[in-house]
PDB file of N, CA, C and O in Angstrom:
ATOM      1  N   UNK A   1     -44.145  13.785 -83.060  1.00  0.00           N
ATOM      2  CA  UNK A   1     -43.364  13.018 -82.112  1.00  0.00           C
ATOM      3  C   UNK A   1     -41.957  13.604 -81.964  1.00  0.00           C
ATOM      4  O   UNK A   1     -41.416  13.587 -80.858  1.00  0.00           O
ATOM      5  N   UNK A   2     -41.328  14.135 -83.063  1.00  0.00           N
ATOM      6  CA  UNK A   2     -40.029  15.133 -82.881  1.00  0.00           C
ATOM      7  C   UNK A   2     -40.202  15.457 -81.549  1.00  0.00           C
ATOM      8  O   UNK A   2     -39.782  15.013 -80.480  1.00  0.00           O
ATOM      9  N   UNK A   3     -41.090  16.542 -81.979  1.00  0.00           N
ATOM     10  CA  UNK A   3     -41.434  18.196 -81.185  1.00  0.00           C
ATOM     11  C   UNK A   3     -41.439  17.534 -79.749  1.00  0.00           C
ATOM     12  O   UNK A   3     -40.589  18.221 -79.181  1.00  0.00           O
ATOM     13  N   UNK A   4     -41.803  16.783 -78.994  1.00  0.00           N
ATOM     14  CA  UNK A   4     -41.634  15.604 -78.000  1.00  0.00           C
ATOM     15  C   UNK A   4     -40.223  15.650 -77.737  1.00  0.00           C
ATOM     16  O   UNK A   4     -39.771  16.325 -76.812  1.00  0.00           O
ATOM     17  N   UNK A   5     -39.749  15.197 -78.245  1.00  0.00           N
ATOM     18  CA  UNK A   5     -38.392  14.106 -78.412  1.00  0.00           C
ATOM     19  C   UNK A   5     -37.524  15.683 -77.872  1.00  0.00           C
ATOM     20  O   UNK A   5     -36.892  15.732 -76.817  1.00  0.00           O
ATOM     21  N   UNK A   6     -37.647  16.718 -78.704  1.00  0.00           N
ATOM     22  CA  UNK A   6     -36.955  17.807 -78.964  1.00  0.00           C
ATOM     23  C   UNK A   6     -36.988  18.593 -77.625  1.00  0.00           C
ATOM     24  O   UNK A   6     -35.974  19.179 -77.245  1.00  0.00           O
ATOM     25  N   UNK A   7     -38.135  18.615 -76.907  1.00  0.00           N
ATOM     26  CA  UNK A   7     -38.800  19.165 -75.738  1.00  0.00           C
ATOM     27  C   UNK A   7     -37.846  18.513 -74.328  1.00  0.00           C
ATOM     28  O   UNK A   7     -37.329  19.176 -73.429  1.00  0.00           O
ATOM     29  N   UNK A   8     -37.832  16.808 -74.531  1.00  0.00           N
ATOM     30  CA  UNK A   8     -37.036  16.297 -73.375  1.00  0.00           C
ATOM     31  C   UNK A   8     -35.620  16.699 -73.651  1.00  0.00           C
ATOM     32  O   UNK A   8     -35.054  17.208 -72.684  1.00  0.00           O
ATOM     33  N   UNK A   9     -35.186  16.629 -74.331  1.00  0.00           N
ATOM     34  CA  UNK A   9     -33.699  17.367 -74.806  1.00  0.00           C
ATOM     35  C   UNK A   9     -32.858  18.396 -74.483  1.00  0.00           C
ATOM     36  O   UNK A   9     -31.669  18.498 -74.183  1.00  0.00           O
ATOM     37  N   UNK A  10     -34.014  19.307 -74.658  1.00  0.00           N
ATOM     38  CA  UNK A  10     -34.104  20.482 -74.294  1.00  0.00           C
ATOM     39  C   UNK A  10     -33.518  20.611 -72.473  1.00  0.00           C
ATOM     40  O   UNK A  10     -32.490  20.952 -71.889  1.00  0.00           O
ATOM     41  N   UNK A  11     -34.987  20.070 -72.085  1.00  0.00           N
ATOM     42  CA  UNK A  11     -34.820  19.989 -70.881  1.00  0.00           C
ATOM     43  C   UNK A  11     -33.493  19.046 -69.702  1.00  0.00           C
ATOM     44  O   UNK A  11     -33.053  19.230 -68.567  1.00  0.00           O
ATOM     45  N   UNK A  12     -33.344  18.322 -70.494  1.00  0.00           N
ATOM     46  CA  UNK A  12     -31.794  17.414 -69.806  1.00  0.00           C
ATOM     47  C   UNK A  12     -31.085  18.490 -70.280  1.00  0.00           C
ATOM     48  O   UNK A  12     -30.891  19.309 -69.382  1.00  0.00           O
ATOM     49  N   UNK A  13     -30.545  18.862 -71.522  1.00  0.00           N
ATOM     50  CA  UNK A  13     -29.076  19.480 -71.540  1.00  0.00           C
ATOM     51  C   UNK A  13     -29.228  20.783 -71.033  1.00  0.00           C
ATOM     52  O   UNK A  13     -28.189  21.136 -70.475  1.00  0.00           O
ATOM     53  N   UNK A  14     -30.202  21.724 -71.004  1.00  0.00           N
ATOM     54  CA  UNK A  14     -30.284  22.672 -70.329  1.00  0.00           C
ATOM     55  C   UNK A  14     -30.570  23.356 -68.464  1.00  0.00           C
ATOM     56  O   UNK A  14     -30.487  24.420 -67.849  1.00  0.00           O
ATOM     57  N   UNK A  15     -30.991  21.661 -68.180  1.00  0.00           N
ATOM     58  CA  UNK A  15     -31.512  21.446 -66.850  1.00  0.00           C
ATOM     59  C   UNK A  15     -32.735  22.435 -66.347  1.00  0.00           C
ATOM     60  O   UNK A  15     -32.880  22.701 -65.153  1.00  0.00           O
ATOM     61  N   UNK A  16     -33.442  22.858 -67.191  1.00  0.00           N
ATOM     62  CA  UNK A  16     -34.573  23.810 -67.122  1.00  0.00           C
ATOM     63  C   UNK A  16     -35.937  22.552 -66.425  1.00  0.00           C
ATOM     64  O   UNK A  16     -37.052  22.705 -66.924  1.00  0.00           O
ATOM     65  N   UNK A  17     -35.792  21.408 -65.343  1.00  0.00           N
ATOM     66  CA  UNK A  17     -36.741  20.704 -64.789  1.00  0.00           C
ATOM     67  C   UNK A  17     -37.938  21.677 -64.044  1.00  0.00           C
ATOM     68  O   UNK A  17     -39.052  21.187 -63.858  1.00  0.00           O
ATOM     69  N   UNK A  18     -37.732  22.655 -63.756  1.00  0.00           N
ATOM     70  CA  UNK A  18     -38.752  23.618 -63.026  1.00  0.00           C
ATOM     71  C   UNK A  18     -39.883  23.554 -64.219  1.00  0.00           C
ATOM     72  O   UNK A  18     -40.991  23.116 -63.909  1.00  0.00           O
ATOM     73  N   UNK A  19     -39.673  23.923 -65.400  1.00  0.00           N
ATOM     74  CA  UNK A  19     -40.503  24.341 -66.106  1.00  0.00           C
ATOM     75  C   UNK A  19     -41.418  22.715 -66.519  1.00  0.00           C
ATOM     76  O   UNK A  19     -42.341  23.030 -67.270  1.00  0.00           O
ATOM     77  N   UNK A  20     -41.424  21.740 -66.358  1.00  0.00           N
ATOM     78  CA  UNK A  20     -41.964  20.617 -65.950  1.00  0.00           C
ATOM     79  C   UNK A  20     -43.648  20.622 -65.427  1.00  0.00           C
ATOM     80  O   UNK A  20     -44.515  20.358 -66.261  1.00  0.00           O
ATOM     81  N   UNK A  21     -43.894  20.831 -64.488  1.00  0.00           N
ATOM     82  CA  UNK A  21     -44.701  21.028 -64.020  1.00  0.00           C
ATOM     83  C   UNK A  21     -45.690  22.308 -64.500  1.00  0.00           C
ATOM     84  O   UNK A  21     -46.790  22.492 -63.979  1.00  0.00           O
ATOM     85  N   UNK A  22     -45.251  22.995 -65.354  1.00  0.00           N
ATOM     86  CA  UNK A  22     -46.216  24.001 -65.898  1.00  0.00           C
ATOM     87  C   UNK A  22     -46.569  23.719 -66.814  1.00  0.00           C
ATOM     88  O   UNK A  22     -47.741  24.077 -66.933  1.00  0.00           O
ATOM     89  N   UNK A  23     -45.875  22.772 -68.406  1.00  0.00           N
ATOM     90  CA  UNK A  23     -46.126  22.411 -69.379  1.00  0.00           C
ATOM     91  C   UNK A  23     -46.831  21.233 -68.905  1.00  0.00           C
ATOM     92  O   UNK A  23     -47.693  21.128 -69.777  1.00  0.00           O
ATOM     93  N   UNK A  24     -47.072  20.059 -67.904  1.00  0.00           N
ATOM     94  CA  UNK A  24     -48.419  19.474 -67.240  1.00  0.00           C
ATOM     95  C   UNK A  24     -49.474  20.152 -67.187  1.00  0.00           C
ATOM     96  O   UNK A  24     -50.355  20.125 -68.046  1.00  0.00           O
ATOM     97  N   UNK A  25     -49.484  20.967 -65.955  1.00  0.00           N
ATOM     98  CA  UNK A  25     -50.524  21.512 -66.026  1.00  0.00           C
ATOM     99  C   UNK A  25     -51.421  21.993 -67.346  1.00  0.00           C
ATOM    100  O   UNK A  25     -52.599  21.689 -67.530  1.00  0.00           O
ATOM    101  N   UNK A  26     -50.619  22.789 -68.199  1.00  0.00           N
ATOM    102  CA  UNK A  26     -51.026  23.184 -69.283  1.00  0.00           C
ATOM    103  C   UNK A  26     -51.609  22.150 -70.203  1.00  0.00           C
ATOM    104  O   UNK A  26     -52.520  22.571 -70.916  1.00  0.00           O
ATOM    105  N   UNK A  27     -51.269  20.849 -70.343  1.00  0.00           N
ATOM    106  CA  UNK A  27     -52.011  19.749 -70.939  1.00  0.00           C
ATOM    107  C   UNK A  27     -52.877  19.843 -70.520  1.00  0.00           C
ATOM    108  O   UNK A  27     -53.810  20.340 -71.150  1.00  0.00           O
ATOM    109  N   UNK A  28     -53.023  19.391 -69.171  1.00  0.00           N
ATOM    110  CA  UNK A  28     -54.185  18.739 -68.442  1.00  0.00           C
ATOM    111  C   UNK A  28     -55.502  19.340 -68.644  1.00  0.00           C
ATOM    112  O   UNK A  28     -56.548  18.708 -68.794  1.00  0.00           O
ATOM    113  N   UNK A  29     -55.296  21.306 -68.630  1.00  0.00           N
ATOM    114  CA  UNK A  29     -56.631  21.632 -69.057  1.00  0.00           C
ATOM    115  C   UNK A  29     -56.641  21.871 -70.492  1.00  0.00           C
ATOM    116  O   UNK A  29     -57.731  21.909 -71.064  1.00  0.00           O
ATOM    117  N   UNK A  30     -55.943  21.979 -70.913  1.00  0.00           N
ATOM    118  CA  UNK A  30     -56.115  21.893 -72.442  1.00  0.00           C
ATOM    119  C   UNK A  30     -56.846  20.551 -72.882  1.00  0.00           C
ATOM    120  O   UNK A  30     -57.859  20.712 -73.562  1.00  0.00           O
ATOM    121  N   UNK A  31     -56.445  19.177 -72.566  1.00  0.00           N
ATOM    122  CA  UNK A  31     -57.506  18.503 -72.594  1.00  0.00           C
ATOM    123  C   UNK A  31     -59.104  18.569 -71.466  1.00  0.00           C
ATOM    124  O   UNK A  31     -60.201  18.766 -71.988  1.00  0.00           O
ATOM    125  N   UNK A  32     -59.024  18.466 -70.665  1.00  0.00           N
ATOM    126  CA  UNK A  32     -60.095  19.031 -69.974  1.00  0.00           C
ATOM    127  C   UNK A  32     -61.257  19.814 -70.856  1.00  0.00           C
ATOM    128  O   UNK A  32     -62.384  19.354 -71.036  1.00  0.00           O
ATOM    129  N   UNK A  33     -60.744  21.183 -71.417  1.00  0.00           N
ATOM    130  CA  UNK A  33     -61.250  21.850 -72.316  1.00  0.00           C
ATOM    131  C   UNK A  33     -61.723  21.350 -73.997  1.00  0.00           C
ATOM    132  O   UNK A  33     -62.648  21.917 -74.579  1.00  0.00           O
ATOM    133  N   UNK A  34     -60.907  20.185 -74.642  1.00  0.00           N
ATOM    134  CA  UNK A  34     -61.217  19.605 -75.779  1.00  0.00           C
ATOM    135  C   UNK A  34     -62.178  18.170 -75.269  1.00  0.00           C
ATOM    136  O   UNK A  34     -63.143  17.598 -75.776  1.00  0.00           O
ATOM    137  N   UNK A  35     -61.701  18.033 -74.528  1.00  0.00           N
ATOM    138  CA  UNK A  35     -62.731  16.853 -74.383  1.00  0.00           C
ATOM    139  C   UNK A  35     -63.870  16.754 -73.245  1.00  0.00           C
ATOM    140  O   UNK A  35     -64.556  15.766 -72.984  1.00  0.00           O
ATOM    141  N   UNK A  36     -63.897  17.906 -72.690  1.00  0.00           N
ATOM    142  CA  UNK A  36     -65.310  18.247 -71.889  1.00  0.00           C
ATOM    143  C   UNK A  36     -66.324  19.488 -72.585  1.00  0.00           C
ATOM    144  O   UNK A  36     -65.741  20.560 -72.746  1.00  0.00           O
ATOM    145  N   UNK A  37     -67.465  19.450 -72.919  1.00  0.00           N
ATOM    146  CA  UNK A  37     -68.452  20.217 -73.070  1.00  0.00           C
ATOM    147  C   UNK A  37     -67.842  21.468 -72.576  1.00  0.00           C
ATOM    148  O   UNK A  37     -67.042  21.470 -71.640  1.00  0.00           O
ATOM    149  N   UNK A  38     -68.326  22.836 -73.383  1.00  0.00           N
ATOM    150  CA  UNK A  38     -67.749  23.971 -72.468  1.00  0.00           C
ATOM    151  C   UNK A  38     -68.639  24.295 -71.269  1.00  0.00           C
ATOM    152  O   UNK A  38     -68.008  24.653 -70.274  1.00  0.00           O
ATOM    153  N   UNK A  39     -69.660  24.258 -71.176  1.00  0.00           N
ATOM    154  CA  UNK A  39     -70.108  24.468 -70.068  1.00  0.00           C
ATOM    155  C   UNK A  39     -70.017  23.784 -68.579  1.00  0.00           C
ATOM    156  O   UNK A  39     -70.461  24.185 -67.503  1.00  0.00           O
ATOM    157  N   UNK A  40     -69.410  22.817 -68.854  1.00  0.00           N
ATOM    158  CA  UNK A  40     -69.398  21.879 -67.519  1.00  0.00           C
ATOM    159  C   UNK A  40     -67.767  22.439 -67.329  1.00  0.00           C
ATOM    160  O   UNK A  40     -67.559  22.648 -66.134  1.00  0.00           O
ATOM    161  N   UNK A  41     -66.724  22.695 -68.071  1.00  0.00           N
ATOM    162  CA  UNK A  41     -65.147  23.080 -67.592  1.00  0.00           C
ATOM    163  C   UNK A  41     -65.527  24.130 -66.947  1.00  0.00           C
ATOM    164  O   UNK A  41     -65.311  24.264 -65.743  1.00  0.00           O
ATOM    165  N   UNK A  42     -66.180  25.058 -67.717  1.00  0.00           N
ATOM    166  CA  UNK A  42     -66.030  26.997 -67.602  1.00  0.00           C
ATOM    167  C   UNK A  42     -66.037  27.229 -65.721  1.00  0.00           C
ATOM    168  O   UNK A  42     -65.036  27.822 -65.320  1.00  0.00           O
ATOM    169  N   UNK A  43     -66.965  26.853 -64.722  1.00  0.00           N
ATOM    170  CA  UNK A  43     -67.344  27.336 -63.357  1.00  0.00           C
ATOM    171  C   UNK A  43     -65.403  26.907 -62.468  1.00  0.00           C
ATOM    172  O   UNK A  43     -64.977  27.516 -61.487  1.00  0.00           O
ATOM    173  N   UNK A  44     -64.796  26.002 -63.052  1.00  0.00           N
ATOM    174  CA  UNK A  44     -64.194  25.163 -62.532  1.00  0.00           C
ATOM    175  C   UNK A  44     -62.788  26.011 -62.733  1.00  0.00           C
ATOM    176  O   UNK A  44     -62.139  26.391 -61.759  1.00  0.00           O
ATOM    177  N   UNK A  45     -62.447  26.228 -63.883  1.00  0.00           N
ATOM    178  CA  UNK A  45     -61.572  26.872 -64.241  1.00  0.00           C
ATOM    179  C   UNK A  45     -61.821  28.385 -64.321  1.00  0.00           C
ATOM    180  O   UNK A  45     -60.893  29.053 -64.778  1.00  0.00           O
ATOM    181  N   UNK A  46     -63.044  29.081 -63.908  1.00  0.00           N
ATOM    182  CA  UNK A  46     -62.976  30.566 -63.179  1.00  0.00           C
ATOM    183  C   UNK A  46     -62.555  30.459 -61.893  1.00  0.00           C
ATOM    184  O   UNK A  46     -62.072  31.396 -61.258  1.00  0.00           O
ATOM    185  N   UNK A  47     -62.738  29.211 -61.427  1.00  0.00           N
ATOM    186  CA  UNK A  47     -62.556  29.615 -59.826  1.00  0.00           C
ATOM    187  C   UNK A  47     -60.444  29.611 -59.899  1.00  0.00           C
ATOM    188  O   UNK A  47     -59.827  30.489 -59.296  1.00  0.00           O
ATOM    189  N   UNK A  48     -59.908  28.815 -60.482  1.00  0.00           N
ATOM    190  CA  UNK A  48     -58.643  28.852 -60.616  1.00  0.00           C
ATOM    191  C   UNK A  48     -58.292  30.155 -60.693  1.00  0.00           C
ATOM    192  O   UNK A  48     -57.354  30.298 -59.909  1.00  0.00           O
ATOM    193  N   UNK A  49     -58.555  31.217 -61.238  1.00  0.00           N
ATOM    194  CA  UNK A  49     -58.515  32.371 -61.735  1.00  0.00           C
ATOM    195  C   UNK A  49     -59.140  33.600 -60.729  1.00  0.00           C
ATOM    196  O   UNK A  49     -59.149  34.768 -61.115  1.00  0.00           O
TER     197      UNK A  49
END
């Protein structure tokens, strides 16, 4: 929960908000990937690519 805490911090005093939207994304399939079967993510996330 730090590493959190430390992350928004970051981002206010440095005003680095762009980078926002990439550390999302990056969750989103990272779960996608832990909590879906690999075979049903894999077709979905080649086509991204």
């Amino acid at each position: 929960m730090e590493f959190i805490k430390d992350i928004f911090q970051y981002f206010i005093e440095r005003k680095k908000w762009w980078l926002m939207p990439i550390i999302l994304i990056f969750l989103i399939l990272g779960t996608l990937l832990l909590l879906a079967p690999g075979g049903v993510v894999a077709p979905f996330i080649y086509s991204l690519f």
